[in-house]
N, C-alpha and C positions, 0 to 999 in steps of 0.2 A: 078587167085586168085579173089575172092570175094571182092565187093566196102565195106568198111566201111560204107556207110547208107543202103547199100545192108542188113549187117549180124546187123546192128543195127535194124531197123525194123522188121527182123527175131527173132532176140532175144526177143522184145515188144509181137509180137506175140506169142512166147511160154510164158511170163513171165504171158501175160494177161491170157491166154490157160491153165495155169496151176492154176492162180489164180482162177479163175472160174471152176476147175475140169472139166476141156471138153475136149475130146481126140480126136487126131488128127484124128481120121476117122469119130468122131460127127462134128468137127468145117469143114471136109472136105463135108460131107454130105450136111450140112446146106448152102454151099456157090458151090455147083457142080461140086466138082471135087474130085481126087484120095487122098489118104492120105501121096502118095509119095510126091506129090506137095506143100502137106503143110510141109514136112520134110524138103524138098528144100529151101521150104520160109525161114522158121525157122533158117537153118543153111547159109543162106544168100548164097546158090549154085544158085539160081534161084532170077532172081528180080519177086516184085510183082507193077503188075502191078495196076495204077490208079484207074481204074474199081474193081480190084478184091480184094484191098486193103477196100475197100469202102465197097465191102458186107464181108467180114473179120470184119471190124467194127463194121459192122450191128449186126452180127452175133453174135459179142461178147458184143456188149454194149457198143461201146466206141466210138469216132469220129478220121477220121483218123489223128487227130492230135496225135492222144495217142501214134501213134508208131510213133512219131521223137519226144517227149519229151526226153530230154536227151543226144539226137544227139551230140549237141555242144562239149560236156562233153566227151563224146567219142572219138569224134574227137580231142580233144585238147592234151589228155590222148594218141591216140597213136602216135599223133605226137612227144610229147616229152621221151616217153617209148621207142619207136625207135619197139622194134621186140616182143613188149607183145601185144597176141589177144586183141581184145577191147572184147569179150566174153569167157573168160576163160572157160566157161560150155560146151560151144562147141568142144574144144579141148578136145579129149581120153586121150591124152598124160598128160596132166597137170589134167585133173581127177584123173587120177591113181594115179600121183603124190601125189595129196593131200590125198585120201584113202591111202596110202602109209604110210604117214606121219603122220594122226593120229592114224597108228596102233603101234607106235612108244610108246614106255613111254616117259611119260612128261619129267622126267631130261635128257631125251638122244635127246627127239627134240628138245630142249630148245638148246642145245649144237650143234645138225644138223642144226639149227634155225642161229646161231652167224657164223659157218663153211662158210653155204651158202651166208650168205650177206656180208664174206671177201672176198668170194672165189669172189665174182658179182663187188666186188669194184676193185680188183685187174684186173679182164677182161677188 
């Protein structure tokens, strides 16, 4: 399983990557390497390492503080969530989920909406 500052830094990285419109085989180009390794980064499968985090930065404009702003908040978050990703986007499963859910009409998710947060209080 993935470190929590692992997929948090990964997430920084797609959040800033996507903020800038750079895609992962321009941001892999620009820093020397495949575009699998930046999916890796991204999904916090793979750490990034000191050095490569540094020309990620470069690359994108940012210093590497940019990717642990937020950290804490993370952290603290799944500590008391107990079994929620600290990156929901990463997860397919809870994707779907949510595409799922606003294919819904509004008075029936409203109503799936109230079902779901007994059904989580009673677990």
């Amino acid at each position: 399983m993935a470190h929590l500052v692992d997929v948090h830094v990964g997430k920084r990285i797609r959040q800033r990557r996507w903020l800038i419109g750079m895609t992962q085989q321009k941001l892999a180009d620009m820093v020397g390497i495949k575009f699998q390794q930046i999916q890796k980064y991204e999904t916090g499968a793979n750490r990034v390492s000191a050095s490569r985090l540094w020309d990620i930065g470069e690359a994108m404009g940012v210093p590497v503080a940019f990717f642990f702003e937020g950290l804490k908040e993370d952290l603290s978050q799944a500590a008391t969530e107990g079994n929620v990703p600290p990156d929901m986007l990463s997860d397919k499963e809870a994707m779907e989920l949510v595409r799922t859910y606003y294919a819904i009409p509004e008075n029936q998710r409203r109503r799936l909406f109230e079902l779901a947060r007994v059904l989580s209080d009673v677990a």
